[in-house]
C-alpha positions in Angstrom: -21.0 96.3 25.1 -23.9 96.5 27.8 -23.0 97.7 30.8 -23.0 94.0 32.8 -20.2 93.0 30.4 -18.4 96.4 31.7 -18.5 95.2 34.7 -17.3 91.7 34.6 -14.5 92.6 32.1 -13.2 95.2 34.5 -13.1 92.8 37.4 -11.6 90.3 35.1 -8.7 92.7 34.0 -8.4 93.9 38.1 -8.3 90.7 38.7 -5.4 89.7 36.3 -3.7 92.5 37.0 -3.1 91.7 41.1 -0.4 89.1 39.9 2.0 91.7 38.8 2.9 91.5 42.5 4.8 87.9 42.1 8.3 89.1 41.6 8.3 91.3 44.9 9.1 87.9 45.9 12.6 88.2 44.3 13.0 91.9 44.3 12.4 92.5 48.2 14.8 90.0 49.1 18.0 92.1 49.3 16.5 95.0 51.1 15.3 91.9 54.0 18.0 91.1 54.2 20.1 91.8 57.7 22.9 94.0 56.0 21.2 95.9 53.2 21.0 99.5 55.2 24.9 99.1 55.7 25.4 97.4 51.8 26.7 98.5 48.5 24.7 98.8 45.2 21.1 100.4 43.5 17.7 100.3 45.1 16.2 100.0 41.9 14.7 96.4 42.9 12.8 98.1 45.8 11.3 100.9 44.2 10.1 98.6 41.4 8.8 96.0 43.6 6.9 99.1 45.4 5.4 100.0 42.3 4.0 96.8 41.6 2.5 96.7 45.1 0.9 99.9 44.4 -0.6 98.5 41.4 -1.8 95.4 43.1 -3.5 97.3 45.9 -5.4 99.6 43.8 -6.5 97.1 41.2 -7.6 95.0 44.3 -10.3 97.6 45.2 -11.2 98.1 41.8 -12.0 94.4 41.9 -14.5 95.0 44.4 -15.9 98.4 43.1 -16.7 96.5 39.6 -18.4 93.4 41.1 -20.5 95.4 43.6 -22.8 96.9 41.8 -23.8 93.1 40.3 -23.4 91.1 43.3 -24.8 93.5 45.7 -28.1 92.1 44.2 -27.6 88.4 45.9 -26.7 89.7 49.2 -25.8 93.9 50.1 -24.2 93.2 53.4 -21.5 90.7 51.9 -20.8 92.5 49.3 -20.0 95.9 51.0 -17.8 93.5 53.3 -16.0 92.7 50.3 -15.4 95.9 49.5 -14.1 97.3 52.6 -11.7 93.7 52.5 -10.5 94.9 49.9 -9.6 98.6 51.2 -8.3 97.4 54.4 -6.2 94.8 52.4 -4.7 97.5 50.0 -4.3 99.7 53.5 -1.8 97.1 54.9 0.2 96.3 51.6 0.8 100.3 51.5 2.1 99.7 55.3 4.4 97.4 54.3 5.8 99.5 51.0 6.4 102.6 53.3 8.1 100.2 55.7 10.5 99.5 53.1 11.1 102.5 51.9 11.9 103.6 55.0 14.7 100.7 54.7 16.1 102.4 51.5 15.8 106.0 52.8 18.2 105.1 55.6 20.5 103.5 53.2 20.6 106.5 51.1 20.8 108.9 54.2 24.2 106.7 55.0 22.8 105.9 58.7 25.5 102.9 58.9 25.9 100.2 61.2 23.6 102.6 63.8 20.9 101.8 61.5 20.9 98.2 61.7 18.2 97.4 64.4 15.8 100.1 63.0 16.0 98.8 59.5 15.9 94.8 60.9 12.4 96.0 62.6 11.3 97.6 60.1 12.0 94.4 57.6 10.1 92.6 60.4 7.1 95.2 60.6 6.8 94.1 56.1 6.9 90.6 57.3 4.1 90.6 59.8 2.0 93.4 57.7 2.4 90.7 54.9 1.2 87.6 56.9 -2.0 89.9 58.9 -2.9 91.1 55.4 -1.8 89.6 52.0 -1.6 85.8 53.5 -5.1 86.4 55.5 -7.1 88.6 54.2 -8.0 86.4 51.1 -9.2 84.0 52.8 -11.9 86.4 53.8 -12.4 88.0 50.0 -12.8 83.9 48.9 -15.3 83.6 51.4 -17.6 86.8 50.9 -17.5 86.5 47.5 -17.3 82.7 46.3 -21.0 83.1 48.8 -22.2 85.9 46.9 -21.0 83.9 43.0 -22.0 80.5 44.0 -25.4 81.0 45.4 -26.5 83.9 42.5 -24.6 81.5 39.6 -22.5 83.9 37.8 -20.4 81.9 37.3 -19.3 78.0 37.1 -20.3 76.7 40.3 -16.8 75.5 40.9 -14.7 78.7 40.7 -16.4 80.2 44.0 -16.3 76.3 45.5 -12.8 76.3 44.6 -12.6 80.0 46.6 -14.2 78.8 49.6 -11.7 75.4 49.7 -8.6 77.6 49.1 -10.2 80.3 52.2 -10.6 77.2 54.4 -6.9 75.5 53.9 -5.8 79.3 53.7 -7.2 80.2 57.1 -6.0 76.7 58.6 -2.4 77.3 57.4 -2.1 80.3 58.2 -3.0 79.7 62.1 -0.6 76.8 62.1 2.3 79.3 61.3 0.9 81.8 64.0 1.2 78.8 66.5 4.4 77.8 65.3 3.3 74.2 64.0 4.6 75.0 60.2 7.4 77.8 58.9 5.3 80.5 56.9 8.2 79.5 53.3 7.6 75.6 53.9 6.7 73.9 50.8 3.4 72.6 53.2 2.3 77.0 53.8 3.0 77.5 49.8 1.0 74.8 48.5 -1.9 75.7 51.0 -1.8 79.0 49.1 -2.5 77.9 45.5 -6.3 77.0 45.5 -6.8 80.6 46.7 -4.3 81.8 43.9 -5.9 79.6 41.1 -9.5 80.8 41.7 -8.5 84.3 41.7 -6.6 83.8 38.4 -9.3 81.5 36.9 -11.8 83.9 38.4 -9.9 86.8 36.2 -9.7 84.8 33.2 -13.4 84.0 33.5 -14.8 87.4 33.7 -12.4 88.8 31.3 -12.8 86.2 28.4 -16.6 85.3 29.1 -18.6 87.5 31.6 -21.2 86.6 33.7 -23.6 83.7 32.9 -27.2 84.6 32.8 -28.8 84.7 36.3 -32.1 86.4 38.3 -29.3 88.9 39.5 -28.6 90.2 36.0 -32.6 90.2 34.7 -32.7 93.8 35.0 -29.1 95.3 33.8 
């Protein structure tokens, strides 16, 4: 295996590997909830949905480190943006585990009904981490790096167009809900999000399964 294949199976497998995140969906929604610091019962759900996060931020950047040294060759700048999109998004998505930890470590400490506002602010500090970062941030990645794949042909032309169409409805979604057109769970916000989903899976399954194409960028590694 020559050390371009490394590269794109790596990214492929980072790639794949960032969905572990999509039952956080279901296992954060008890500790959201308004009562949880005062409730009854484990907070197994949380620390396992933290873990998965954790996994998800650091295969995020390793996304980024694995495609840099390839697409670095079509365009430096963008691709050091990427990789620093990449660290600022795995930043935030640790903000928001620690916030809910902090959630659970009240529980645990058996702060009460005293605890209520500092846990609901905290639940609402996750909420806005989430939208600045995981329901943003993206948008950006699709744009810096469909660039970087569609102009040096890596890949299929239309995974990185399909990027830069998910970034665009991403980015005008996401402002509606800022301005308080849409609700960020209406079926309209969660359907804006799949292209952006489905060409970072297809992206994943691409790399991983057949590498990059043959291109100027790769001549000489």
């Amino acid at each position: 295996m020559n050390s371009l294949r490394k590269y794109s199976l790596t990214a492929g497998l980072f790639y794949l590997l960032t969905f572990v995140s999509i039952p956080t969906l279901w296992l954060y929604r008890s500790v959201r909830g308004p009562s949880f610091v005062t409730g009854p019962g484990p907070d197994t759900r949380v620390i396992v949905g933290g873990l998965l996060e954790m996994i998800v931020a650091l295969a995020g950047i390793g996304t980024a480190v694995a495609l840099y040294p390839v697409v670095k060759r079509q365009g430096e700048a963008r691709a050091v943006g990427f990789v620093a999109s990449r660290v600022l998004e795995a930043a935030t998505i640790y903000v928001g585990i620690v916030s809910l930890m902090s959630i659970v470590t009240l529980r645990r400490a058996g702060a009460g009904t005293g605890a209520l506002a500092t846990a609901q602010g905290l639940a609402a500090q996750y909420q806005w981490t989430f939208f600045f970062a995981q329901s943003f941030i993206p948008a950006v990645n699709g744009v810096l790096l469909g660039s970087l794949l569609y102009q040096s042909r890596l890949v299929p032309r239309w995974l990185p167009v399909l990027g830069l169409i998910g970034a665009v409805l991403l980015v005008a979604t996401w402002f509606a809900i800022l301005v308080g057109v849409m609700g960020a769970l209406s079926p309209l916000a969660g359907a804006a999000a799949v292209p952006i989903a489905a060409w970072e899976f297809s992206l994943g399954v691409y790399l991983t399964v057949w590498g990059f194409k043959a291109s100027p960028v790769t001549a000489s590694l």
